[in-house]
C-alpha positions as a Markdown table, in Angstrom:
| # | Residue | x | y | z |
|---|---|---|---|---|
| 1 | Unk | 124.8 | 139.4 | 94.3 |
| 2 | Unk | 121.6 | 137.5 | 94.3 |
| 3 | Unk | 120.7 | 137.3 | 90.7 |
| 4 | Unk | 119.9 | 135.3 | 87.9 |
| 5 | Unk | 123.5 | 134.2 | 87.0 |
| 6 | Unk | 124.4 | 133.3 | 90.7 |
| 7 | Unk | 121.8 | 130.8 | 91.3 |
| 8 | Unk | 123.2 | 129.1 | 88.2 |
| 9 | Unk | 126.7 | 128.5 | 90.1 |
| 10 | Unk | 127.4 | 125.2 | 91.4 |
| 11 | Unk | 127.3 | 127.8 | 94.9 |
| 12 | Unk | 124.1 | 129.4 | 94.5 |
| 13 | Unk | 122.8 | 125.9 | 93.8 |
| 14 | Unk | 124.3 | 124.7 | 97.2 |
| 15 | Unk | 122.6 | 128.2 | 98.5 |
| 16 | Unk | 119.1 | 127.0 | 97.0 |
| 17 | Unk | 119.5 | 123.5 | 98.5 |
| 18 | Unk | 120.0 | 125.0 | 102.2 |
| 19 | Unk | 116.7 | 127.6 | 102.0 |
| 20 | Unk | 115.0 | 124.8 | 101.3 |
| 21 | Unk | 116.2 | 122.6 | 103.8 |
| 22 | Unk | 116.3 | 125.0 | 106.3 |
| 23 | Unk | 112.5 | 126.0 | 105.5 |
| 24 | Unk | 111.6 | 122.4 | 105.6 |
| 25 | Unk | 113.0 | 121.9 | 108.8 |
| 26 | Unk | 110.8 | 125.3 | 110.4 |
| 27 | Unk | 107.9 | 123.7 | 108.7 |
| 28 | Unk | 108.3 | 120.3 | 109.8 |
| 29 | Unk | 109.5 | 121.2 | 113.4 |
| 30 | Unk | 106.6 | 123.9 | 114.5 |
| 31 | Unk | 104.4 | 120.5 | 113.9 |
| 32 | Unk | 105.5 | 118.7 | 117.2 |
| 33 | Unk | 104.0 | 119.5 | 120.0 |
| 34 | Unk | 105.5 | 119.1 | 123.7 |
| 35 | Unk | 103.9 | 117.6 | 126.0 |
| 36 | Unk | 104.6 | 117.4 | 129.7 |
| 37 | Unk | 104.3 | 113.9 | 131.1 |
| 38 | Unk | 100.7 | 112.3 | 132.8 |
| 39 | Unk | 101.0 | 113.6 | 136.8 |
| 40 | Unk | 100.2 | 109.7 | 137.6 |
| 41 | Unk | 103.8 | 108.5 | 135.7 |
| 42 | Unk | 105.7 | 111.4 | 137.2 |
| 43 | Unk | 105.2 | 110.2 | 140.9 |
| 44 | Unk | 106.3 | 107.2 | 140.2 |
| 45 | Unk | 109.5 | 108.1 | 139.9 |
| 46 | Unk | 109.8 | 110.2 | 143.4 |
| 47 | Unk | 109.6 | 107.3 | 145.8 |
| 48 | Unk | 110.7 | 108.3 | 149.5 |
| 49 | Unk | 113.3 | 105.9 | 151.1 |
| 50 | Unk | 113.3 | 106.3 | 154.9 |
């Protein structure tokens, strides 16, 4: 199925184009890093009201 004469198909063009997208976005996205917030800035959102 995956030869020479179906990557020259408008389809196996399309499939080309979305591998390489798709490997892109693994590349690109194992590049940002999560980080949690500073301790300081998360209390400052818990604020007691009494």
């Amino acid at each position: 199925m995956y030869n020479r004469k179906f990557f020259s198909t408008q389809l196996g063009k399309a499939a080309i184009a979305s591998i390489a997208m798709m490997t892109a976005f693994v590349a690109l996205s194992s590049q940002i890093t999560v980080s949690t917030p500073m301790p300081m800035v998360a209390s400052i959102g818990t604020v007691e009201i009494a």
